[in-house]
N, C-alpha and C positions, 0 to 999 in steps of 0.2 A: 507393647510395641505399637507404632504408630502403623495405622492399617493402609493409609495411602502407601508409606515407605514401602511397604512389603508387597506391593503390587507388583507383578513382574512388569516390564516397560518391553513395550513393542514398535519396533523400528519401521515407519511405513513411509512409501517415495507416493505423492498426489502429484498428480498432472491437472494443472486448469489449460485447457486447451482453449484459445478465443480467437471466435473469427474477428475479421476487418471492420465488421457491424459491432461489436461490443461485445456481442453473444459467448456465453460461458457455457462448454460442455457438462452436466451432471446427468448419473447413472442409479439409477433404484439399484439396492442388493437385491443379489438372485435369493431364490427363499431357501435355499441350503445352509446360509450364511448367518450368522450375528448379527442382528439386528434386521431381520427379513424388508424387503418393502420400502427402507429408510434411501432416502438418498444424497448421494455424497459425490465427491470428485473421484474420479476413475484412481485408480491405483493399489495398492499393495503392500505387504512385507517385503521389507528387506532383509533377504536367504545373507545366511554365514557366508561373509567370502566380497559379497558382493559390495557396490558403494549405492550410497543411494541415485546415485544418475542412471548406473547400471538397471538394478531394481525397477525405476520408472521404464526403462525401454523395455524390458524384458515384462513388466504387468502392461502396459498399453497396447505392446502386441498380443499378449495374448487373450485381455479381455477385447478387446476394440480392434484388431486386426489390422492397424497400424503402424508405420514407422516415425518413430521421432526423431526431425533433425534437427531441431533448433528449441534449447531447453533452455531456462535460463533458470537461475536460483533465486528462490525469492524469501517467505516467511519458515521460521522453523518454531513449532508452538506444542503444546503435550494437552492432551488432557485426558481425565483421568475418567471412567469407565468402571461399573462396580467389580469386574473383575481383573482389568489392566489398564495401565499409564500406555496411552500411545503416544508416540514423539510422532509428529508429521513434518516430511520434508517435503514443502511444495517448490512447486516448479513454476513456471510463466511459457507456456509451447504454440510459437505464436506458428510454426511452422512444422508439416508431417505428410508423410506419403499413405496412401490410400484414404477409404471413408472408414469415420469409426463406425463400428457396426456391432452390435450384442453379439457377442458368444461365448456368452454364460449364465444366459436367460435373462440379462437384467433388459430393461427400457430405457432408453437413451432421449434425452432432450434437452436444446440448446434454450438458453435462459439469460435473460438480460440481469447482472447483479443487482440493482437494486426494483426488481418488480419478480421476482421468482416466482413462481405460480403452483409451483408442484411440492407438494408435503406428503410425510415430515420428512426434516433436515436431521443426518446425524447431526446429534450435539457440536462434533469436534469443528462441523462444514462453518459454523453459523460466524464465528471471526472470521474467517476468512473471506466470507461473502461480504460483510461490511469492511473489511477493505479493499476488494476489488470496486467497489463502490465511492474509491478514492481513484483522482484521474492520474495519468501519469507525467503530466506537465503543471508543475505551478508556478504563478506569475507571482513576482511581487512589485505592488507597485511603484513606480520611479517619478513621482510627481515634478517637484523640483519645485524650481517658481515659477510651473504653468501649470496649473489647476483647469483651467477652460482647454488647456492645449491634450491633458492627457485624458480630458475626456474623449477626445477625439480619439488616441489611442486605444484606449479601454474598448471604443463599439468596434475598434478592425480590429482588434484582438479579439472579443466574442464574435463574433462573425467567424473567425478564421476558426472558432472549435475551441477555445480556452474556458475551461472548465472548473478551473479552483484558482481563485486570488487572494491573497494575504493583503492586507491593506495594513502595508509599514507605519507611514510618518505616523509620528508623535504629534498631538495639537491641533487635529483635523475636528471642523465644526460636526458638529452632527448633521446637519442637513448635507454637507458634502459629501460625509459614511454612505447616509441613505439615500445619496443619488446613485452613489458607487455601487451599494446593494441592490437598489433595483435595477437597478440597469443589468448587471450580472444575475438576478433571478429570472430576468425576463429571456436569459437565452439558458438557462436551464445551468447558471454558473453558483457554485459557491465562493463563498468569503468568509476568510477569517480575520479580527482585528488584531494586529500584534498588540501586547501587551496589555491596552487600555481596557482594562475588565468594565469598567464604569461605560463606555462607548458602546459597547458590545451588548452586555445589557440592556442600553435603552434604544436599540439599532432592532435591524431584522437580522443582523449578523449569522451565520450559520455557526461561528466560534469564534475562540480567543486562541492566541498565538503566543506564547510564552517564551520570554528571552531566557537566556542561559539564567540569569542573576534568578529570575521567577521562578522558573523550575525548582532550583537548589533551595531556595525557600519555601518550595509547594509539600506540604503531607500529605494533602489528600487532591485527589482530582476536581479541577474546578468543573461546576455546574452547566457545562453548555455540550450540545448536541457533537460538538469536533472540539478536540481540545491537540493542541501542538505543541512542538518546543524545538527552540535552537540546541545544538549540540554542537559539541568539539572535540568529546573523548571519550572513553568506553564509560567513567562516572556518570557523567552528563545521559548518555544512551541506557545505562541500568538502573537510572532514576527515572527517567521518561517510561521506559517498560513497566516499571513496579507501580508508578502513578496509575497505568493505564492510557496510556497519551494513544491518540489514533496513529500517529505519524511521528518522528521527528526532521528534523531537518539538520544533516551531516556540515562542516563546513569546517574550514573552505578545502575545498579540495585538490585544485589546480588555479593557478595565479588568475587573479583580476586586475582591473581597471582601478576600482576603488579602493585596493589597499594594494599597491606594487611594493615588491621586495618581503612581503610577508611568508611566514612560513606555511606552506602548504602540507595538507593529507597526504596529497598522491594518492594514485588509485589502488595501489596495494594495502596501503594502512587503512583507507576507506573500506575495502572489500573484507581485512580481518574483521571491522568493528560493526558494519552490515551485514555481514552474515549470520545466520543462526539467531536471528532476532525474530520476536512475535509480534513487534508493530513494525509497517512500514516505513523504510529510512529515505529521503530523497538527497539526492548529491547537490550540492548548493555551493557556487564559489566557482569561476570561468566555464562556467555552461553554456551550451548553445543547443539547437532543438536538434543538432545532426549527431551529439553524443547520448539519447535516450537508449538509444541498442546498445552501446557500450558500456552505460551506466546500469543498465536492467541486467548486464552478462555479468555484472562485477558486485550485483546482490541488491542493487538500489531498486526500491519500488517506480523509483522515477526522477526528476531532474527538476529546480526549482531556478526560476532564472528572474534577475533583478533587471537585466537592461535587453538580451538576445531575445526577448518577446514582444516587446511595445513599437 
């Protein structure tokens, strides 16, 4: 018998509670517990009977002395343990009444995702924390036939807080990439190159961006530090997962500009195929920056916009 198979699976609801500043709540285990001393995101098993939303409210009250009111669904991922499979349902709880506060011995400290300072990580923390480490707005950019003009856009978009760009067109020199790129490293911005694996490579690029056609031809995970992909349908999103993709990008999901009369996702058929996934999916297709709360309530890591940002 295969040893993983026969591992019992344990249903647990995680809360990432983050403030306004970026900051991520994480808890050491009380030393009663599995794994003593290790720290992770606050949370729980999920009791017979119960849903996992349920679960989260009922562990954050009663480790943290909290109320949660505003939870959102996010990543759903397992891993496996030498003596159980945990499935983790996490949450996004940008909102909650009281301060969380130990009461259950553990030590409580708030942490920026990508500079965490406090060890060890449960195993299971550690995807998670690299994609919290993924912003929740991405730009793609809209050049056109002004090159000199969207540089202008690009620095009021960094200024305004944009933090991960896709860099679309096809046929861009390389010294234009690498104005793109530094300009966006110098405000603490990522870039990924769609498509052009060869650009990327000889760029500072942070990654490569893989269209639907790349994907379905990819078997192995290409070599860069962020690797993406367009999506359209649950195929496309369980190939992006099994590659290992950091993210994909969901599309389209409510009508656009650039392709009118087309058929759309809608937020329903978005929300079956984003949900219960282990890489972050972004909603992409008539975005604007005032549907992220609607998009993060409907399972999307976050919203990707081609013209509602420049």
């Amino acid at each position: 018998m295969n040893q993983l198979a026969s591992l019992p699976v344990i249903a647990v609801s995680a809360g990432i509670l983050y403030r306004p500043d970026g900051t991520i709540l994480l808890a050491s285990r009380p030393a009663d517990k599995p794994w003593p001393g290790y720290w992770e995101f606050p949370g729980g098993k999920i009791e017979a009977g119960e849903t996992s939303r349920q679960a989260l409210t009922r562990e954050l009250e009663e480790e943290l002395g909290i109320q949660v009111t505003h939870a959102m669904p996010w990543l759903t991922l397992t891993h496996n343990y030498p003596t159980a499979c945990v499935c983790l349902n996490c949450f996004l709880i940008d909102a909650w009444q009281g301060d969380p506060t130990p009461r259950e011995g553990q030590i409580l400290s708030w942490q920026h995702p990508d500079a965490v300072n406090v060890t060890p990580l449960l195993p299971a923390n550690l995807p998670l924390l690299r994609a919290l480490c993924l912003p929740p707005i991405m730009g793609i950019t809209h050049i056109e036939n002004d090159p000199v003009g969207f540089l202008k856009k690009l620095d009021a978009a960094l200024l305004a807080g944009l933090k991960l760009i896709q860099l679309r067109e096809a046929e861009l020199t390389q010294h234009y990439a690498e104005t793109v790129i530094a300009r966006a490293h110098q405000h603490g911005a990522q870039v990924v190159i769609n498509q052009d694996v060869n650009l990327a490579q000889r760029t500072q690029a942070d990654g490569i961006h893989l269209t639907a056609k790349q994907l379905a031809d990819t078997v192995m995970r290409p070599d860069f530090r962020l690797v993406g992909a367009s999506c359209h349908n649950q195929l496309e999103l369980d190939h992006a997962e099994h590659l290992g993709c950091d993210y994909a990008l969901l599309s389209p999901v409510l009508p656009t500009a650039s392709h009118p009369g087309a058929t759309v996702l809608g937020w329903d058929k978005f929300t079956e195929l984003a949900q219960g996934r282990s890489l972050p999916v972004y909603a992409l297709g008539g975005m604007t920056q005032s549907l992220l709360t609607a998009a993060r309530e409907r399972g999307a890591h976050g919203i990707a916009l081609l013209r509602g940002i420049w």
